[in-house]
C-alpha angles and dihedrals in degrees: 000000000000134000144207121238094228097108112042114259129236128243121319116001117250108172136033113282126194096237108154119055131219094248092043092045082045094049092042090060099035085051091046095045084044097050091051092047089051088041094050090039100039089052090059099045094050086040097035112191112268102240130353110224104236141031117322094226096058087055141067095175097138083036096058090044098053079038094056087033094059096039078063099049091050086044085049096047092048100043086051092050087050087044091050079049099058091043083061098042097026131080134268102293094043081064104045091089086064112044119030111193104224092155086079129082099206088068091052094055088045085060102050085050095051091042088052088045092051093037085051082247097125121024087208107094124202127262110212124176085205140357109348118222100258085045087044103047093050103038084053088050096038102034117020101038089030095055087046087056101039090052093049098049093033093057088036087059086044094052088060087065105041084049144235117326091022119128096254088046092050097044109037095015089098097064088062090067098036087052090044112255141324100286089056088038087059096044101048093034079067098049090060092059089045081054098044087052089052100057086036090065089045087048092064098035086054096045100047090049092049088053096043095039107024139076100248129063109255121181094024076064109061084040099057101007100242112120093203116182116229132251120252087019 
């Protein structure tokens, strides 16, 4: 028999449970192809070719590239503001990214077990119906919060170029000056993609050994929704 996610579950899970919704499944791989669109373009703004073969006017190379890097930012800003909306309409899971509970000390104690799983401290691995709290903490730091930084000094960067008074300019022009000035805004602006890369290797390493290692089903999850414990586990 399965089950929603909907209500928490209590102790190990023994059956499948629809954890991941549609709209939360739809927003993890149009971040993740967005991610890797804004990681490949934003490198080669901030490290532009070093000549183009040809006349420039028969040519719009550098163009193209700002031109894709900013329809993904826009793609990444909306599918974030779809995703803030289901944690507010979906169920528990869908709102795990935005509000960590670390009032309560049964998620403390799920995180040192899931640190001392990871570190090969403890063979037991854990069984969440969910995120985990390790999952949950950094997704949270390095999602949720990341994605919330990279959009305001993205669109900050992309007011400058639309111009003063624009939207972007009105909305996002007051971080330049609070950070500083452009030049800051950019640098910093690419260390939080280095930083995002960064979790996002983590994230897979840490999702393929759960899956391989752990008593839940991991990445099939992510794909179909239904968070199924293994057998033997």
């Amino acid at each position: 028999m399965a089950v929603s996610a909907s209500q928490p579950a209590e102790g190990p899970l023994t059956r499948p449970v629809y954890a991941f919704e549609a709209p939360v499944r739809l927003y993890h791989w149009v971040n993740a192809a967005c991610i890797l669109v804004l990681a490949a373009t934003g490198y080669l703004i901030a490290h532009p070719l070093p000549s183009v073969v040809g006349e420039a006017s028969s040519h719009f190379l550098m163009g193209r590239i700002r031109m894709i890097h900013f329809t993904a930012g826009y793609l990444f800003a909306v599918s974030l503001a779809g995703r803030i909306y289901w944690a507010l309409v979906g169920n528990r899971v869908a709102r795990q990214i935005f509000v960590v509970p670390v009032w309560r000390p049964a998620w403390w104690r799920e995180l040192g077990h899931e640190i001392a799983f990871y570190l090969f401290l403890r063979r037991d691995p854990p069984a969440p119906v969910g995120h985990g709290a390790l999952a949950q903490a950094a997704m949270f730091l390095f999602n949720t919060l990341a994605s919330l930084y990279m959009i305001a000094t993205g669109f900050a960067l992309y007011g400058e170029g639309l111009g003063h008074g624009s939207w972007a300019d009105r909305a996002f022009g007051w971080v330049i000056p609070a950070m500083g000035d452009a030049e800051r805004v950019h640098n910093w602006h690419n260390l939080g993609m280095w930083l995002i890369l960064c979790f996002v290797i983590i994230h897979i390493y840490m999702a393929v050994r759960a899956d391989i290692a752990g008593r839940t089903t991991s990445v099939s999850a992510i794909l179909g929704g239904w968070r199924s414990p293994k057998g033997g586990r």
